[in-house]
Structures are given as C-alpha cells and as structure tokens.
VMD Tcl script that builds the backbone (N, CA, C; Angstrom):
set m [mol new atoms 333]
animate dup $m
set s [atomselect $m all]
$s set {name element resname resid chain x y z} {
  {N N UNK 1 A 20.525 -24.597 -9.662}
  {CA C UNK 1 A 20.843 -23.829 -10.844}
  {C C UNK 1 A 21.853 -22.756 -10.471}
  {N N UNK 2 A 23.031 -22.502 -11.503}
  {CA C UNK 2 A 23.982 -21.563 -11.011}
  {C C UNK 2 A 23.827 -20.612 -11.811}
  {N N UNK 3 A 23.765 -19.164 -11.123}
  {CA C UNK 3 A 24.109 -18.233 -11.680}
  {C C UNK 3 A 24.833 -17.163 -11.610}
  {N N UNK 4 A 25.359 -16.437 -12.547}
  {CA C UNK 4 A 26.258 -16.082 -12.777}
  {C C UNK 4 A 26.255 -14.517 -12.028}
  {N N UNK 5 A 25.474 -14.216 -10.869}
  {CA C UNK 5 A 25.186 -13.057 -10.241}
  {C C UNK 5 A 24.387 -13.204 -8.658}
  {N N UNK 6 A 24.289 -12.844 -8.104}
  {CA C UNK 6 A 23.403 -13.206 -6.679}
  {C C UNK 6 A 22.393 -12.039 -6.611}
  {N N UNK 7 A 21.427 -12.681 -6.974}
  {CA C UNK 7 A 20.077 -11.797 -7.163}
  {C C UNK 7 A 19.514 -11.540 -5.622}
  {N N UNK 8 A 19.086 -9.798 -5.584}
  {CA C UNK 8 A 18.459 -9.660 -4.385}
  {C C UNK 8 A 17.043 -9.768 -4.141}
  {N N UNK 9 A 17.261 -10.142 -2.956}
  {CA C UNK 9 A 15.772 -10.633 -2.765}
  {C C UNK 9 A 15.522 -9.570 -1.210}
  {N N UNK 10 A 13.674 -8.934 -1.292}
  {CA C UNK 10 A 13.702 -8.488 -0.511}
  {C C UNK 10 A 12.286 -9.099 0.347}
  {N N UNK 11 A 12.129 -9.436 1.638}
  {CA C UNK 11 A 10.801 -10.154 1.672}
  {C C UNK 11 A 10.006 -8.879 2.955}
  {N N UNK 12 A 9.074 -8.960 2.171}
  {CA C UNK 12 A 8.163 -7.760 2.974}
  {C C UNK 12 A 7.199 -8.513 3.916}
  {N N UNK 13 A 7.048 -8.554 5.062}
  {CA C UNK 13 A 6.041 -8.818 5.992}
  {C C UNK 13 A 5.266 -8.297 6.754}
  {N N UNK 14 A 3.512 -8.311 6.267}
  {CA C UNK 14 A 2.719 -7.419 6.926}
  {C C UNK 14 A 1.984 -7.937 7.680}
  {N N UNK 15 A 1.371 -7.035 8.505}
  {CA C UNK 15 A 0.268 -7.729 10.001}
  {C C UNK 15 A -0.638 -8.160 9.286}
  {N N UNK 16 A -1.515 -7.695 7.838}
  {CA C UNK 16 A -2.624 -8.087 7.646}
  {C C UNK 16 A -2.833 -8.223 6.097}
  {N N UNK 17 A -3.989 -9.045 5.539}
  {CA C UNK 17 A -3.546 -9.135 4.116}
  {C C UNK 17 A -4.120 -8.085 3.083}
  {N N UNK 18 A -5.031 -6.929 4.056}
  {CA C UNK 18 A -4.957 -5.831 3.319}
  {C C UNK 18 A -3.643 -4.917 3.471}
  {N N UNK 19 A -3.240 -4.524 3.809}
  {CA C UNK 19 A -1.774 -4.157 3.534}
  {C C UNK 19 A -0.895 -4.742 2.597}
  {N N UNK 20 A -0.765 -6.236 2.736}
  {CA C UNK 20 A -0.732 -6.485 1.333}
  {C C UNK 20 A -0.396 -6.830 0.441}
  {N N UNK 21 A -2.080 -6.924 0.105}
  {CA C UNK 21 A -2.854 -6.316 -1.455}
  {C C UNK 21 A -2.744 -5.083 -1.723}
  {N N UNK 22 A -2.491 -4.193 -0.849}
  {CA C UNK 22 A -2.463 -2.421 -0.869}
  {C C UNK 22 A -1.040 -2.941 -2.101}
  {N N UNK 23 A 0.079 -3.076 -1.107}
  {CA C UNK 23 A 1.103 -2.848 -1.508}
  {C C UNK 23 A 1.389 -3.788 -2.686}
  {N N UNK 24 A 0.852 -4.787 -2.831}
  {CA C UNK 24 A 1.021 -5.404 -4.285}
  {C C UNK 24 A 0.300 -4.660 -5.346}
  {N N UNK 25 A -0.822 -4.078 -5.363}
  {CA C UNK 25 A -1.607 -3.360 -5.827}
  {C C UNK 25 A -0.620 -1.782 -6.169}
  {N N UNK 26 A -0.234 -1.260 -5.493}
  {CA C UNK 26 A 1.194 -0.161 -5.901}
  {C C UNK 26 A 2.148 -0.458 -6.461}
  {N N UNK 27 A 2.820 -2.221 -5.939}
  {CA C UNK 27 A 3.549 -2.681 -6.985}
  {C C UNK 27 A 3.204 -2.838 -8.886}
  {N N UNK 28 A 1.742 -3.128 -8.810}
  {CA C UNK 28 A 1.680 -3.689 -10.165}
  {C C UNK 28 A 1.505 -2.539 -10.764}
  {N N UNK 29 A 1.046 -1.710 -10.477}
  {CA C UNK 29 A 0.683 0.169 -11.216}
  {C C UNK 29 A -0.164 -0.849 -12.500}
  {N N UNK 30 A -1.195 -1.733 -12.350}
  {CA C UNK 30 A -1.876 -1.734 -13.476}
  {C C UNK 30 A -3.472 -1.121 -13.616}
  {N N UNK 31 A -4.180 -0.891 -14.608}
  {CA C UNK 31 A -4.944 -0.652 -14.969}
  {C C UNK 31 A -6.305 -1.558 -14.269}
  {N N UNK 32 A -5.954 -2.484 -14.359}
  {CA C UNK 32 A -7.235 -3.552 -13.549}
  {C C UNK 32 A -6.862 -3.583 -12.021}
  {N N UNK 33 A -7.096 -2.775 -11.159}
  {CA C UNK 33 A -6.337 -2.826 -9.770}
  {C C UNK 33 A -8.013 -3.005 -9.143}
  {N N UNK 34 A -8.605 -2.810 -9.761}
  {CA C UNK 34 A -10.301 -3.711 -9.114}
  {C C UNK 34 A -10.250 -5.232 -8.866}
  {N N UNK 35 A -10.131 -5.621 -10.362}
  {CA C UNK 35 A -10.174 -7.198 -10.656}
  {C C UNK 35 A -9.305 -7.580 -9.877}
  {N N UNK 36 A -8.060 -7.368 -9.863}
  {CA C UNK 36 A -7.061 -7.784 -8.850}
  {C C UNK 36 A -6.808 -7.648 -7.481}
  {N N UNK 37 A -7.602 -6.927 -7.057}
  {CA C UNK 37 A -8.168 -6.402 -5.790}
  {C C UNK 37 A -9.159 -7.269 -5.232}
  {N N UNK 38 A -10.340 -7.810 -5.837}
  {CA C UNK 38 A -10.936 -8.627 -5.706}
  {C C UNK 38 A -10.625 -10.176 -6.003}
  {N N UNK 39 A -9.550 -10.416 -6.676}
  {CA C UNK 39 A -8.794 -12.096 -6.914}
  {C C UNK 39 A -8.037 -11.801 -5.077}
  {N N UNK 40 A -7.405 -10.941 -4.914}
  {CA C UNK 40 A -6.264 -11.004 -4.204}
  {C C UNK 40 A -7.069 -10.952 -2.408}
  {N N UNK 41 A -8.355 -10.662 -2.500}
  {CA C UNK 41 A -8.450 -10.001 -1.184}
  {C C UNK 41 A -10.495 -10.496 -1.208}
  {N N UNK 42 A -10.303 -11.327 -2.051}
  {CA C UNK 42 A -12.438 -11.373 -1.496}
  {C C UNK 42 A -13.143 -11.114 -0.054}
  {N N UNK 43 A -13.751 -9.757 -0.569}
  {CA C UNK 43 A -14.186 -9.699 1.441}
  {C C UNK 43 A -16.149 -9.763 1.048}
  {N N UNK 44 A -16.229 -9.579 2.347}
  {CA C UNK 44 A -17.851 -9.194 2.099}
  {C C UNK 44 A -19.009 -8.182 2.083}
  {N N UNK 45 A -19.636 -8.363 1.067}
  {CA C UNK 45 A -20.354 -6.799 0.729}
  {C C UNK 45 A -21.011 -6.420 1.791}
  {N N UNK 46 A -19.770 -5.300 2.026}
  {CA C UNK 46 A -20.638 -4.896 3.047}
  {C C UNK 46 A -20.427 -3.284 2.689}
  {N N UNK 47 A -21.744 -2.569 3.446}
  {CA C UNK 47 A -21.533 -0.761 2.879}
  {C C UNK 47 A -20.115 -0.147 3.330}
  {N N UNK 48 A -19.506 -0.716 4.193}
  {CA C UNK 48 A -18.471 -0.112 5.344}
  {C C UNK 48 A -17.061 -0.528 4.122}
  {N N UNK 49 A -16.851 -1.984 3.609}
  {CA C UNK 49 A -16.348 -2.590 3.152}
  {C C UNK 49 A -16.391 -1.625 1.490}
  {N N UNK 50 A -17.432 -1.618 0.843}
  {CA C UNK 50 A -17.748 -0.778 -0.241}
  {C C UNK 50 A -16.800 0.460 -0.095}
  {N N UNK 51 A -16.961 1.322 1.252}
  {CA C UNK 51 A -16.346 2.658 1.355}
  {C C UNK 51 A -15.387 2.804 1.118}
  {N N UNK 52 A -14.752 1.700 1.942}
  {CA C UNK 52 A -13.403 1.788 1.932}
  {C C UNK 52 A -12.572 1.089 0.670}
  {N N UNK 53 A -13.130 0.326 0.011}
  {CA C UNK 53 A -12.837 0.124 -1.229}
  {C C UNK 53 A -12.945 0.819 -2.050}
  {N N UNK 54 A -13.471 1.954 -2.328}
  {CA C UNK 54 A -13.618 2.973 -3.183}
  {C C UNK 54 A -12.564 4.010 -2.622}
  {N N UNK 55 A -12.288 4.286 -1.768}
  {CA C UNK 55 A -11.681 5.784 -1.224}
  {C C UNK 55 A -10.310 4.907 -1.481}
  {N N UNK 56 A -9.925 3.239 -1.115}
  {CA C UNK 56 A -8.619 2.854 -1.424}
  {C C UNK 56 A -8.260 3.078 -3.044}
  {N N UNK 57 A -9.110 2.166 -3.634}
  {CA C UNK 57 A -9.067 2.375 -5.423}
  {C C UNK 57 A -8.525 3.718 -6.139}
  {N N UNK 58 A -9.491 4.730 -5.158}
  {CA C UNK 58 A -9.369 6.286 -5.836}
  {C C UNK 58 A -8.033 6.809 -5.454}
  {N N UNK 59 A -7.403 6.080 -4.219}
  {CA C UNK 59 A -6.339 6.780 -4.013}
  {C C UNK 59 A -5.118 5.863 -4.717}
  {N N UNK 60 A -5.080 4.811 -4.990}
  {CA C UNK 60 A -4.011 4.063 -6.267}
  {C C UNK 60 A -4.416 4.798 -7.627}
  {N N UNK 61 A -4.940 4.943 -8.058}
  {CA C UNK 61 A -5.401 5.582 -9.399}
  {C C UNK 61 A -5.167 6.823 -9.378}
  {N N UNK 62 A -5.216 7.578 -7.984}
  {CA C UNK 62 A -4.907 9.133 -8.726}
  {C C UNK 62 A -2.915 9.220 -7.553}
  {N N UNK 63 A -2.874 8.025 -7.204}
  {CA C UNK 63 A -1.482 8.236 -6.753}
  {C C UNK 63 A -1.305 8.973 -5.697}
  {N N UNK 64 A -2.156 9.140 -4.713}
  {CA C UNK 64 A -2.420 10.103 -3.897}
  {C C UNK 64 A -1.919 9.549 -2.298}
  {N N UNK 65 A -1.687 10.241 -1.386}
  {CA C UNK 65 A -0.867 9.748 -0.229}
  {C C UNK 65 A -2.053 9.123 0.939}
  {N N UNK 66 A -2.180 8.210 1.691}
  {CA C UNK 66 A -3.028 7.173 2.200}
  {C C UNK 66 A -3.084 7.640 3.949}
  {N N UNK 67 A -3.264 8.401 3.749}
  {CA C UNK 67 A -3.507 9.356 5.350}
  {C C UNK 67 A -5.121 9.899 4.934}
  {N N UNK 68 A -5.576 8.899 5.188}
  {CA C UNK 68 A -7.348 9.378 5.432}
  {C C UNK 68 A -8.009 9.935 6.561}
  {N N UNK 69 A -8.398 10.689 6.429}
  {CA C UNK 69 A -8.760 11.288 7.966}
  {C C UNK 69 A -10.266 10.971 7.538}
  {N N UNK 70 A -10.944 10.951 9.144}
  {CA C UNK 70 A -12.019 10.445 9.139}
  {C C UNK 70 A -13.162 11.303 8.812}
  {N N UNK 71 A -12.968 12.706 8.416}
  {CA C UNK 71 A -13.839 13.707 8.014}
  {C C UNK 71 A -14.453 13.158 6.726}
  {N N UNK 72 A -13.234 12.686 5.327}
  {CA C UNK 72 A -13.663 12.168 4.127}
  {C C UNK 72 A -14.356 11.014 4.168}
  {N N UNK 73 A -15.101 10.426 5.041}
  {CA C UNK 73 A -15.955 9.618 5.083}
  {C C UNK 73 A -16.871 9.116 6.144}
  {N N UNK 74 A -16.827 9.993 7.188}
  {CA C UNK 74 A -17.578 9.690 8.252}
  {C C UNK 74 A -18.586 11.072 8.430}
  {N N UNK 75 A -20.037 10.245 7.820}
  {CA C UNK 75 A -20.842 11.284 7.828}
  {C C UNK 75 A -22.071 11.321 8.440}
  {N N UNK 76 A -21.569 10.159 9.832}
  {CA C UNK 76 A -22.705 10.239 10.784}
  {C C UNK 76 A -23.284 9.320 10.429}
  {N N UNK 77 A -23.526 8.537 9.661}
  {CA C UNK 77 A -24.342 7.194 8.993}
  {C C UNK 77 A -24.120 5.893 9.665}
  {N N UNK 78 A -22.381 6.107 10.647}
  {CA C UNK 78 A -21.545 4.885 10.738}
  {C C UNK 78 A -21.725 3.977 11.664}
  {N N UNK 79 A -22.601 2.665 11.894}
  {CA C UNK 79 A -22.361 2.267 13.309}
  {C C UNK 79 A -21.076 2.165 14.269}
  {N N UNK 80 A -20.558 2.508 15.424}
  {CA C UNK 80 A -19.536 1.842 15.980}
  {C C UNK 80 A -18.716 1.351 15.562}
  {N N UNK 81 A -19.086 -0.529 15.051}
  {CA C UNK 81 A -18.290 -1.403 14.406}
  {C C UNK 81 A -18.007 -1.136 13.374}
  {N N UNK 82 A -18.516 -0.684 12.156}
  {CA C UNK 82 A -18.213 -0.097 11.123}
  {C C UNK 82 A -17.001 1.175 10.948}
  {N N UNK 83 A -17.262 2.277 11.957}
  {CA C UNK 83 A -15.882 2.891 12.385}
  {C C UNK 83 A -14.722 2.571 12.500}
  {N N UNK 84 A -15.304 1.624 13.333}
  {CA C UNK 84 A -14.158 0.602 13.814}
  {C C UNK 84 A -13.266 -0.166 12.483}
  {N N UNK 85 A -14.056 -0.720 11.860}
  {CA C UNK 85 A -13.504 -1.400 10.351}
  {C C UNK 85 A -12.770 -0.677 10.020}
  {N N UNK 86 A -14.020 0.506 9.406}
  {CA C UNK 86 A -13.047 1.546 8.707}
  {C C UNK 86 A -11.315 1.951 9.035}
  {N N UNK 87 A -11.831 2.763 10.053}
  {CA C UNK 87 A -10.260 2.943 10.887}
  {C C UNK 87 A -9.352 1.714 10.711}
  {N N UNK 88 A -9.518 0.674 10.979}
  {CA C UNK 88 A -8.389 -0.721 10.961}
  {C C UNK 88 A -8.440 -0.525 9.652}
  {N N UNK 89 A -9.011 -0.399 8.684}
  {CA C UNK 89 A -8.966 -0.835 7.509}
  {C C UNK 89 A -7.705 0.179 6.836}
  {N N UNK 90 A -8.347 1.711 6.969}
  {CA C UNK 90 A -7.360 2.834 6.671}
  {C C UNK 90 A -6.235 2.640 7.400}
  {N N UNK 91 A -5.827 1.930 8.606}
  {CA C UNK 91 A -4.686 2.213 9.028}
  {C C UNK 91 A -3.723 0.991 8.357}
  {N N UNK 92 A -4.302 -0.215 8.234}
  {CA C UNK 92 A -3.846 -0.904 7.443}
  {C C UNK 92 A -3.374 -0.564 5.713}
  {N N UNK 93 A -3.942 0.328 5.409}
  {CA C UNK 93 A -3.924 0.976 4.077}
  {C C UNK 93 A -2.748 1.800 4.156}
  {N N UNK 94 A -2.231 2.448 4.811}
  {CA C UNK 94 A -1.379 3.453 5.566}
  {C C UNK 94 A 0.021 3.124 5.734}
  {N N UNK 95 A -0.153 1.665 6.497}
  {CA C UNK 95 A 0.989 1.306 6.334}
  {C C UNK 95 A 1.860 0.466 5.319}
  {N N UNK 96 A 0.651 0.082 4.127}
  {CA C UNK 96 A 1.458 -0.599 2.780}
  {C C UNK 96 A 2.047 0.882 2.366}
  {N N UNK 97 A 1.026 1.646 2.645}
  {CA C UNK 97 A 1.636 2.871 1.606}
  {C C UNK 97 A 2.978 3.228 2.241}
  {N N UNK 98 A 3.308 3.117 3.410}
  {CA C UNK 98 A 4.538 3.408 3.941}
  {C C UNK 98 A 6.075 2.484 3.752}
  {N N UNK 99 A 5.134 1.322 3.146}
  {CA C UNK 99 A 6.168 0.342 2.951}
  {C C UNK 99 A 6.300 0.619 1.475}
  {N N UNK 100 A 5.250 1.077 0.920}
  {CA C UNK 100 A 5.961 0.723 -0.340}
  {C C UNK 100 A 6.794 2.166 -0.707}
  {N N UNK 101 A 6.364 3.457 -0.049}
  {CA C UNK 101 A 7.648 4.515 -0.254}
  {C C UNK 101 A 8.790 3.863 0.539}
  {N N UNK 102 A 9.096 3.072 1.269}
  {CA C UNK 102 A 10.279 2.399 1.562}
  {C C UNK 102 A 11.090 1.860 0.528}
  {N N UNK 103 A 10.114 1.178 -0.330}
  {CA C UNK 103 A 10.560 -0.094 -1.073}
  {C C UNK 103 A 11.186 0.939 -2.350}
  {N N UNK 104 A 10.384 1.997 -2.563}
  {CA C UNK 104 A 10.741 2.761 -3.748}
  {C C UNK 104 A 11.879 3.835 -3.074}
  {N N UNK 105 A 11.991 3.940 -2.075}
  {CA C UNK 105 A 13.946 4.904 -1.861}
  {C C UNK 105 A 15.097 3.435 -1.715}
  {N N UNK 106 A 14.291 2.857 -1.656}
  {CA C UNK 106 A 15.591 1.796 -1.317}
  {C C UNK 106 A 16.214 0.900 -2.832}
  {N N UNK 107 A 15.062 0.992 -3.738}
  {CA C UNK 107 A 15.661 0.726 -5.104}
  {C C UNK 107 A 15.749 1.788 -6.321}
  {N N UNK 108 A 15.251 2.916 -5.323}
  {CA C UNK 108 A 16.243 4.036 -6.251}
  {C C UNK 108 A 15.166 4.296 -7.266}
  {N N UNK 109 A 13.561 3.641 -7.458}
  {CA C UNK 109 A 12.610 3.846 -8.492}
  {C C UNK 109 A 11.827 5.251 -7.811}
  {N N UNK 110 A 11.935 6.040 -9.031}
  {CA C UNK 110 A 10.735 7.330 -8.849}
  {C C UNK 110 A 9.431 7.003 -9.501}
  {N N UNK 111 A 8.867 5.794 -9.225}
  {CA C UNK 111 A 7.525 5.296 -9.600}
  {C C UNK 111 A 6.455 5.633 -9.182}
}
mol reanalyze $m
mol bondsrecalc $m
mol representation Tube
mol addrep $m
C-alpha cells in the first residue's frame, strides 16, 4: 500500500513485561487501567503481588512520579522473597516510567 507520507514508527523494548504494561498503561491514560492491567499482565494472587499493584494503580491515576522507596511499603511484614519481588517489581515500574517521559519529550506531548 502506498502512501502519500512516511509514517514514524518508534519501537520500544523492555527487559520485562511489567514495564510494559506500566508503559502501555501511561500510554492509554484510560479510566479502566485495572481491567487492562489484568488482560495485559495476569499474575498471581499473591499479598506481595496485591501491594504492588495497588501502589502501581495509585500512582497512574494520580500521575505521580514512580520512585518508590521502600519506607511506603515495607512494614516489617515482608518475607525476603517478597522484598525481593517487590523491589524487581518497583524497579521495573521505574523504568517504563522513564521511558515513557522519554517518549513524551521526544513527541513534543505535555500528557
């Protein structure tokens, strides 16, 4: 098919597929970022998994910057491995958010 312009294309590649869903999830700025969160990313209920799904959610919804420090949720409850999640999980969270303020100076959107 020919067209009459050469459309840009930009292809984003992340280490993991929460990153993303982070960052598709910032892309869509919609209202259902649960439902789509859960089509895009089914994990397993787990309390550690719960946490961090809530502290991610709250921070797309109120637009807030993805540098979690481990004070806002580590309250001594945590096994080891669960830390462990957590942390991979937030740092993975961290870096969609870094890609997608990339993605938004590079097309010029104040979204």
């Amino acid at each position: 098919m020919w067209l009459p312009y050469e459309p840009k294309l930009t292809k984003y590649m992340f280490g993991t597929r929460t990153s993303g869903m982070v960052f598709a999830l910032l892309l869509l700025q919609t209202e259902k970022i649960e439902e789509v969160m859960n089509e895009l990313l089914p994990t397993p209920n787990t309390k550690a998994w719960r946490k961090g799904k809530t502290i991610i959610l709250d921070r797309i919804r109120r637009r807030a910057d993805f540098d979690i420090d481990t004070s806002e949720w580590d309250d001594g409850t945590w096994s080891d491995a669960e830390k462990e999640m957590l942390n991979s999980l937030f740092k993975d969270v961290h870096h969609a958010h870094q890609a997608f303020k990339r993605y938004l100076a590079e097309s010029g959107s104040t979204t």
